[in-house]
N, C-alpha and C positions, 0 to 999 in steps of 0.2 A: 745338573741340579735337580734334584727330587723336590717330587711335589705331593703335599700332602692333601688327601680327601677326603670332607669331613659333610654328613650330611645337615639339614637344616636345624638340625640340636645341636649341634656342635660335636657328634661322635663322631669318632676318627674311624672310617670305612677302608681305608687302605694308601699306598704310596707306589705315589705314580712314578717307576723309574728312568721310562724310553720312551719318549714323543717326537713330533718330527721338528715339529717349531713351537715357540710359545711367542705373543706379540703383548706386551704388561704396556699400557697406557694409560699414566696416571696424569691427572687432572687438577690443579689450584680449586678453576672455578666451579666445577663440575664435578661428579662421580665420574671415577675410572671404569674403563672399559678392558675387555681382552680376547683374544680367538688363540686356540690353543688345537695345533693338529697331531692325531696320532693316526696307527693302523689301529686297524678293526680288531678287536678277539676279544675272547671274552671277559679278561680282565676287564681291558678298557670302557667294552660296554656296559658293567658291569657298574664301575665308577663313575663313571660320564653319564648322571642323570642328569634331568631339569633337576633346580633349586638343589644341588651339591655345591658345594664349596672349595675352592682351589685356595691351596695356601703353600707361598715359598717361604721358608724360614729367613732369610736373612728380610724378611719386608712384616708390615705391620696390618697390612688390607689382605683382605679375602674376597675372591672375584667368584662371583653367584652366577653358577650355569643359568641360561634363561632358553637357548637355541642350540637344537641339533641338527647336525645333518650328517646322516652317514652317503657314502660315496662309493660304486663298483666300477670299476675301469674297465675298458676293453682289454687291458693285460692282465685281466684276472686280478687286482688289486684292489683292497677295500678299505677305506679309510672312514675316522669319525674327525668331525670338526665340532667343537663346542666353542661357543661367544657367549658374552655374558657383561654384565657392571660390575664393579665392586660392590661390594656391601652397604656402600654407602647409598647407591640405587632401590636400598631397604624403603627408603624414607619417598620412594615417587609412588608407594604404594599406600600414602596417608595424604587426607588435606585439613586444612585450617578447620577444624569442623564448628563453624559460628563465624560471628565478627569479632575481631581483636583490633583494637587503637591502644597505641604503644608508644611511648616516649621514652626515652634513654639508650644506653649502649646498644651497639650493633650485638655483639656477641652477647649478651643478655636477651637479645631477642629472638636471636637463632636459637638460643639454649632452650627455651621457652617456650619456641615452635613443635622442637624436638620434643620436650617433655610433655609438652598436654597432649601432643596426638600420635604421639609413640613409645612413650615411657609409662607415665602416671596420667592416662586417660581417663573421664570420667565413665564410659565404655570401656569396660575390662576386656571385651573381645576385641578392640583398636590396639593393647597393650603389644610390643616385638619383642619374643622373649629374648632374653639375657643384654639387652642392651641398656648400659646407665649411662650417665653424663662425667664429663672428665673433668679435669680439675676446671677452674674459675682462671684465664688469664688476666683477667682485668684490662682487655685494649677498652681505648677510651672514646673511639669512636660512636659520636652520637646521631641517633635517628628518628624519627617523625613519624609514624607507620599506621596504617588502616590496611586492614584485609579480610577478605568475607570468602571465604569455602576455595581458597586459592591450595594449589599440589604444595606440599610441604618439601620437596625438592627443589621446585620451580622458583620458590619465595627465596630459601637458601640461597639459592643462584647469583638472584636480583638484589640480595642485600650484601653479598661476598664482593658481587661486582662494584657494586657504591663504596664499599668500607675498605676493600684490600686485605680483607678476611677468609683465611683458606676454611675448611671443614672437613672433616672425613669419620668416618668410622672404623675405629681399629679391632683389632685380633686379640686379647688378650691368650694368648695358647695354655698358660699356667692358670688360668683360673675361670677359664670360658665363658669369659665373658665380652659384650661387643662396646665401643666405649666410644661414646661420640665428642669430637675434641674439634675444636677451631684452635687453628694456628696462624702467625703470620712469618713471612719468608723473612730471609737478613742481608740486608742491605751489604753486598760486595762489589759496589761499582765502586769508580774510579772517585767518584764526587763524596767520596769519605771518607774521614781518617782512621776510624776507630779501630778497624779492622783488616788485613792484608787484602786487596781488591783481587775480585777474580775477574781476568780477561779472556775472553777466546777469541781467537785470530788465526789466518790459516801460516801467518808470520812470527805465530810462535810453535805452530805444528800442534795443537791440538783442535784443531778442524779438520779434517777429512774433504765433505763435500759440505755444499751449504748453498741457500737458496734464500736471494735478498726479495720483499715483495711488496709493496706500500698502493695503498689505493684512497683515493676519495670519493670511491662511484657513490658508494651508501650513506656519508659521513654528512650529519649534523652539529651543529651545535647549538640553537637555539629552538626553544620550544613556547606553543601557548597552550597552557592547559589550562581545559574546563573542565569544573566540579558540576556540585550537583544544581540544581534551578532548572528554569525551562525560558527559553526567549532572553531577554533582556536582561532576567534576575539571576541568570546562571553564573556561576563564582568563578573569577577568572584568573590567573598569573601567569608568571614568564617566568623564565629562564633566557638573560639575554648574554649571546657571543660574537663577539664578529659584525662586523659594520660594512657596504658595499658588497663587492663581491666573495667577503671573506665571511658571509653571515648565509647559512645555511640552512633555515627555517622546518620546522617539526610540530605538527598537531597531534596535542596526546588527549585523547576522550580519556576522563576519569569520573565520568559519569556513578563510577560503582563505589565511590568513597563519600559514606554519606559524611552528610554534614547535622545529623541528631543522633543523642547518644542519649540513654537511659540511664535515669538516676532511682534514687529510692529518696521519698520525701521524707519529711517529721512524721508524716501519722501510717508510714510505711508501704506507700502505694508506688509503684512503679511509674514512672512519669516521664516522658522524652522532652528532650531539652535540645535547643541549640549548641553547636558547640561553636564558640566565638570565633571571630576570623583570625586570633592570633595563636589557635591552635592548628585553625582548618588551613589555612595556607600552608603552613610548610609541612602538611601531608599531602597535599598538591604539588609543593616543590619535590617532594623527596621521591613521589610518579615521576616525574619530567626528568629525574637526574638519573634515575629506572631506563627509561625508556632512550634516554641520549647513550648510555653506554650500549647502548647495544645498536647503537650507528656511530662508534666510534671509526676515526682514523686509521686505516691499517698500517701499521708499521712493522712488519715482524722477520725476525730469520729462524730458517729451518735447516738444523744444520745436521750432520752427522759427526760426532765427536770422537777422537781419539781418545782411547779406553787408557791406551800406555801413553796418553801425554800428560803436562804436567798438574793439572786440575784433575783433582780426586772425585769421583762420585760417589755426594752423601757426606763426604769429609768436605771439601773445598766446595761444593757447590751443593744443592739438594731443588725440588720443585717450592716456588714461592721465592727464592731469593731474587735478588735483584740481582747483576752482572754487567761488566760491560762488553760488549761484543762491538767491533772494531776490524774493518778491511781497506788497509789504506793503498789499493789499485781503485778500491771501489768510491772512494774517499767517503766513507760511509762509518760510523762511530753514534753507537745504540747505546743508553742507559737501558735495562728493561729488566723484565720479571719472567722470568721462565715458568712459562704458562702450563706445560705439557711437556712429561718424558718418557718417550716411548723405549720400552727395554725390548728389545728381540733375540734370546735364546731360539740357534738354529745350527744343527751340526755340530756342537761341542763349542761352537762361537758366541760371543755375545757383543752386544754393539747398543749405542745410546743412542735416541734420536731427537734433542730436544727443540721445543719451540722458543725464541725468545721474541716477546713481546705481546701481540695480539693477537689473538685465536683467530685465523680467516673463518668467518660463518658462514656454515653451514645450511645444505638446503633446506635440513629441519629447524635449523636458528631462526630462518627465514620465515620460514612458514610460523614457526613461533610469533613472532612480532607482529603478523596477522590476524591472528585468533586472538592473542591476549586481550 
């Protein structure tokens, strides 16, 4: 598979025809990642800069060099490794620039993130060129939102995770352009009619290997957040789940979500007002339902799929759908959302690797949840 490269205009610098592997990891919740090895010469050094752009034609994302490393061997062999995001990683290079409190659709809000601090900024040097907004789906997911100088990635994230809302940034190759689109996957589990269910099973032979993994080390489910006040008068709610030993308790400081908001009067002066508790609350709920997904339940399998078995990749299944996946030695049967698919082009082979269910986190996830 040839791969084309294009620098950060979008000019097409050359096609890359001989590599030793390519590792394509794409993401629902996340921007895609990818590590791509070749030999050394001077083609490839040639192509393989920081911020060039990798693009395989049968896909719609372009993965942004970010890291090199060239390699000399004691057999005389020298090889380049380039890692990188997609394109979509465009966007951890902008934040919220001000406060924004938001009411309505999820996707409406992403769209919105995207557009004032990477599209149509009021800073024309914040503007990414050639990137516009994709059509309007209308999911109807609604949300509650306050945010003050937060990564414009990072927000994406945490509202993808609440809503079940994918994102990404595509390729447009015919008109060069970058097009940022939210999608949601399609429901091909067994618990629906509408549609012919996709199953994977190592009992219908399109599993390979596969790796079952469930845990509750991290797993919450009820939270008390506190707003803004000081001592006694600090604004407080819950999230409550689970009762006895089946209730797993969470403190979320949201300390950084005020509670005044600036109007303009009759005689035109700017003026801070309270904002009543039946807006400020479920911007407090909708922190606490933030911060529970990300101590979710681990439930997930990692599996290696058969290329020639009977589920099509892209046709029969794609990243974001739902699936059932089903091992009955294991006596184990998963509804879930295929969170991650890792493609690996190596040696003229190719192979899928997909995750279904929940992402196991990461030690940067982790670290994540500490800082925020």
């Amino acid at each position: 598979m040839e791969l084309y490269i294009f620098n950060k205009n979008l000019e097409l610098k050359g096609i890359l025809e001989v590599y030793t592997s390519l590792r394509w990891i794409r993401s629902f919740y996340k921007a895609g990642k990818f590590e791509l090895h070749c030999k050394l010469n001077s083609k490839t050094k040639e192509l393989l800069k920081k911020d060039n752009l990798i693009y395989k034609k049968d896909d719609t994302e372009l993965g942004c060099i970010e890291s090199i490393k060239l390699h000399h061997s004691s057999n005389e062999d020298e090889t380049i490794q380039v890692t990188g995001t997609f394109i979509t990683g465009y966007l951890k290079r902008r934040i919220n620039w001000g406060r924004l409190t938001f009411d309505g659709s999820c996707e409406t809000l992403m769209r919105k993130l995207v557009n004032d601090n990477a599209i149509n900024p009021t800073n024309a040097n914040r503007k990414i060129p050639n990137l516009i907004l994709g059509d309007l789906k209308n999911f109807n997911d609604e949300i509650h939102y306050q945010n003050s100088f937060g990564n414009i990635l990072d927000e994406l994230e945490k509202i993808s995770n609440t809503s079940n809302i994918g994102y990404k940034i595509d390729f447009d190759y015919i008109k060069r352009k970058l097009i940022f689109n939210t999608y949601k996957g399609i429901d091909r589990s067994l618990n629906q009619t509408i549609i012919a269910p996709c199953i994977f099973s190592r009992d219908f032979e399109n599993i390979l290997e596969q790796d079952y993994f469930e845990s509750i080390n991290n797993f919450k489910n009820t939270c008390l957040i506190a707003g803004a006040g000081e001592g006694l008068d600090r604004k407080l709610t819950s999230i409550e789940n689970g009762y006895g030993l089946d209730r797993y308790e969470l403190f979320v400081d949201a300390r950084d979500i005020s509670d005044k908001d600036r109007k303009t009067n009759a005689e035109g002066e700017e003026i801070e007002i309270e904002i009543p508790p039946s807006k400020y609350i479920p911007l407090l709920v909708q922190r606490g339902e933030e911060k529970l997904k990300e101590y979710k339940e681990i439930n997930t399998f990692d599996s290696k799929v058969n290329t020639r078995g009977n589920n099509i990749y892209k046709k029969d299944y794609d990243l974001g759908d739902i699936v059932t996946v089903f091992d009955k030695k294991w006596n184990i049967q998963l509804d879930a959302r295929i969170t991650e698919v890792e493609e690996i082009y190596e040696n003229g082979n190719f192979e899928i690797n997909p995750i279904f269910g929940n992402e196991i986190p990461t030690i940067i996830d982790k670290i994540k949840r500490i800082v925020r």
